[in-house]
C-alpha positions as CSV (number, residue, x, y, z in Angstrom):
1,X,104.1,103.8,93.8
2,X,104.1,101.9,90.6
3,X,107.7,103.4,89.8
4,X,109.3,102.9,93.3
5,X,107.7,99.4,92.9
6,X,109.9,98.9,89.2
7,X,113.1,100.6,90.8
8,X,113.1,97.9,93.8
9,X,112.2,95.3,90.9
10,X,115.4,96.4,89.0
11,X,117.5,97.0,92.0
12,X,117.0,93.4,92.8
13,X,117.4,91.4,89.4
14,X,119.7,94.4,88.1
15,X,121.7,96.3,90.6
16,X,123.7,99.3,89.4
17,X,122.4,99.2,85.9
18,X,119.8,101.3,84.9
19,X,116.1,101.1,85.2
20,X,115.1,98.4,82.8
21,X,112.3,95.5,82.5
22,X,114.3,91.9,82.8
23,X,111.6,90.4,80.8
24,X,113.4,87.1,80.4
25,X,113.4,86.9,84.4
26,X,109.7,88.5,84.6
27,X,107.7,86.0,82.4
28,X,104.3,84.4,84.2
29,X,102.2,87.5,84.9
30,X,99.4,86.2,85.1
31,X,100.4,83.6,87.6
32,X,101.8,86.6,89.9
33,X,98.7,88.7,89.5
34,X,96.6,85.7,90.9
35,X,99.2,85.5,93.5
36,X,99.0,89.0,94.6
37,X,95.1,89.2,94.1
38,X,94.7,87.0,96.8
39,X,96.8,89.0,99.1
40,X,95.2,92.2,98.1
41,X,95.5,94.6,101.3
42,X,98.7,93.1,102.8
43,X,102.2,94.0,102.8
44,X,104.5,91.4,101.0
45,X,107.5,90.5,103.5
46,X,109.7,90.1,101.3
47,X,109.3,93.4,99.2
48,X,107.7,95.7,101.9
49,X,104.9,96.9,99.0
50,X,101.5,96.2,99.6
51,X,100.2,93.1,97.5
52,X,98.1,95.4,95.5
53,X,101.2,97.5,93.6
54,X,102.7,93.7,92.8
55,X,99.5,93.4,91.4
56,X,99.4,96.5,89.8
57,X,102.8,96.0,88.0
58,X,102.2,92.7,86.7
59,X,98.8,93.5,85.2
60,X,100.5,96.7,83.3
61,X,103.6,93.9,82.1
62,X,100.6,91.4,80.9
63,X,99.0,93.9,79.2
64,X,102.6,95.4,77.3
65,X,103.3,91.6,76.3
66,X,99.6,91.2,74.8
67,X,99.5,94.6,72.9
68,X,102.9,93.9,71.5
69,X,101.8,90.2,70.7
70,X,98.5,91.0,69.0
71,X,100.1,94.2,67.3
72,X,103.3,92.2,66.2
73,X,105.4,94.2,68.3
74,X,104.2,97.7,67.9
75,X,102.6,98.8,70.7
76,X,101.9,102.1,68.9
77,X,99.2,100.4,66.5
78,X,97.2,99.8,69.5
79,X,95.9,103.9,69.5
80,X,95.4,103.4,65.7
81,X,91.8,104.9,64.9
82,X,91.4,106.1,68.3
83,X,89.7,109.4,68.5
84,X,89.8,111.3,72.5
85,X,86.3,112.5,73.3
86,X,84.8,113.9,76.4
87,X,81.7,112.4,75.7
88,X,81.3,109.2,77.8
């Protein structure tokens, strides 16, 4: 849902060019996720997606711009020294 949910994002603020994040149009996440938090379990008129994959999308975008801002751009550094158990 969360791809369908990007394609009708780029459709609208990119038609006919390929799937790509308009970050200069996208910018106050965290505004939007408050937004769509309060609207949690209702479909958005204008989009036809429930509230919830808005939601969703924007708190993946917030967390992107973060990683990259703490990491200086390099999202990669973030897995640094990060060993996958199965132990939880």
């Amino acid at each position: 849902m969360i791809a369908k949910f990007s394609a009708y994002g780029n459709a609208k603020h990119n038609p006919g060019k390929p799937l790509q994040w308009s970050r200069n149009i996208s910018t106050d996440h965290r505004n939007k996720i408050a937004k769509h938090l309060l609207d949690c379990g209702t479909i958005d008129p204008d989009s036809d997606f429930l509230h919830d994959v808005a939601l969703a999308w924007r708190a993946l975008a917030n967390l992107e711009v973060t990683i990259e801002r703490v990491y200086g751009g390099n999202p990669g550094r973030a897995c640094t020294g990060f060993e996958p158990t199965t132990e939880f």
